[in-house]
C-alpha positions in Angstrom: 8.8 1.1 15.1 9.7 -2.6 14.3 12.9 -3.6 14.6 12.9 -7.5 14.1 14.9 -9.3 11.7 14.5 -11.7 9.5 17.9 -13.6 9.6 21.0 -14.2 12.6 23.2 -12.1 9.9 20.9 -9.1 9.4 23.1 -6.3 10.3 19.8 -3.4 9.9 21.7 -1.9 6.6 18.4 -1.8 4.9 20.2 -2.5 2.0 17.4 -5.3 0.9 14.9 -3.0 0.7 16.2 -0.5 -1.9 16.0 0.2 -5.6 14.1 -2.5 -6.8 12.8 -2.2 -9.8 9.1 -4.0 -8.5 8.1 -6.1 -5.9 4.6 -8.2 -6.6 2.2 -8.5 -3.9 -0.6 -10.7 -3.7 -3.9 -9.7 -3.3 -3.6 -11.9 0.3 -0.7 -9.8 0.7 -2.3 -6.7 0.1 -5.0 -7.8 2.4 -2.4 -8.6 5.0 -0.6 -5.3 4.4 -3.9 -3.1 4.8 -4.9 -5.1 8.0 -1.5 -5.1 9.9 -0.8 -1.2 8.8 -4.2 0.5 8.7 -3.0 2.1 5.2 -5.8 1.5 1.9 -3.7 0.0 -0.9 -3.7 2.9 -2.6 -1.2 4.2 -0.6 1.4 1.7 -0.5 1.0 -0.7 -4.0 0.2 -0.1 -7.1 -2.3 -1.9 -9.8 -1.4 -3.3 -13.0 -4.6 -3.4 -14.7 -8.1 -2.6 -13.1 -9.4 -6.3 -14.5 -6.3 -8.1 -13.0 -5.3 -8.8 -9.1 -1.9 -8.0 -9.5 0.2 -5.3 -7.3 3.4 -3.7 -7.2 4.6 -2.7 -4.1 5.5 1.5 -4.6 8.6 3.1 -3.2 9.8 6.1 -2.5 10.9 8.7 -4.6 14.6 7.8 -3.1 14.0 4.1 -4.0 13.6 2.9 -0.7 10.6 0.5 0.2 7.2 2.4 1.2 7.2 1.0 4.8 11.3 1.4 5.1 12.1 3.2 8.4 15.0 4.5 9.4 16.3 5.1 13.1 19.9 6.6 14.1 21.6 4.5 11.1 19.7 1.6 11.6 17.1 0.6 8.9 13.4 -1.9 9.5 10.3 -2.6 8.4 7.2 -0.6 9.5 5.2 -3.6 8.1 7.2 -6.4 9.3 4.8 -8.5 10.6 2.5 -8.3 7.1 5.4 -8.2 5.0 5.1 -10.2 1.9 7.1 -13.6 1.3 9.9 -12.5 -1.0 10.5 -9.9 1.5 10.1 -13.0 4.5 12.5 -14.9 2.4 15.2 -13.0 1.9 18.0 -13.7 1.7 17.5 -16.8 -0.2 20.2 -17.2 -2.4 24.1 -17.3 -1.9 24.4 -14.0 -3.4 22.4 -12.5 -1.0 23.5 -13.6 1.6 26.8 -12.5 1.1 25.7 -9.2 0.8 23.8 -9.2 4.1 27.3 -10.7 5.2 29.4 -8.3 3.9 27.0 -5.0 4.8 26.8 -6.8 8.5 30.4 -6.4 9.1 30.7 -3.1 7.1 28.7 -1.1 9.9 30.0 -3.3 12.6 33.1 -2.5 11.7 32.0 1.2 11.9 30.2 0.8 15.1 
């Protein structure tokens, strides 16, 4: 299990990588993804169209991101190193990084 972050304010909540409605891979990031995991893309994206290189990343029937892991409460990527750049990105606007703020001291608070 991987349990790097991606920012000083990361609190592990996991809280990025749930119920979006689709995340767009590249087919480098596909690549990358197959490589770094081992997994064909069949088993963690999904195509558009047969005739165009575009990918959707698929999740989980609870919403949560294919390579989500969970352990004791605390939430990272099973594809961390391959992970594609709106996931290396995040958080990237003010928004979201007040919710990474906020959801880091909500389960300090509980620790």
């Amino acid at each position: 299990m991987v349990s790097v972050t991606s920012t000083e304010i990361c609190g592990q909540c996991g809280g990025c990588c749930r119920h979006h409605p689709f995340v767009r891979l590249s087919k480098n990031e596909v690549n990358s993804l197959e490589r770094a995991t081992g997994l064909d893309a069949q088993v963690f994206a999904a195509s558009r169209d047969k005739t165009v290189d575009e990918y959707f990343l698929q999740f989980k029937e609870n919403g949560d991101c294919f390579f989500l892991t969970e352990h004791n409460g605390s939430y990272s990527c099973g594809a961390y190193a391959a992970r594609p750049a709106i996931c290396k990105n995040y958080p990237s606007e003010a928004r979201q990084n007040q919710v990474c703020s906020d959801n880091k001291q909500k389960f300090s608070l509980a620790s």
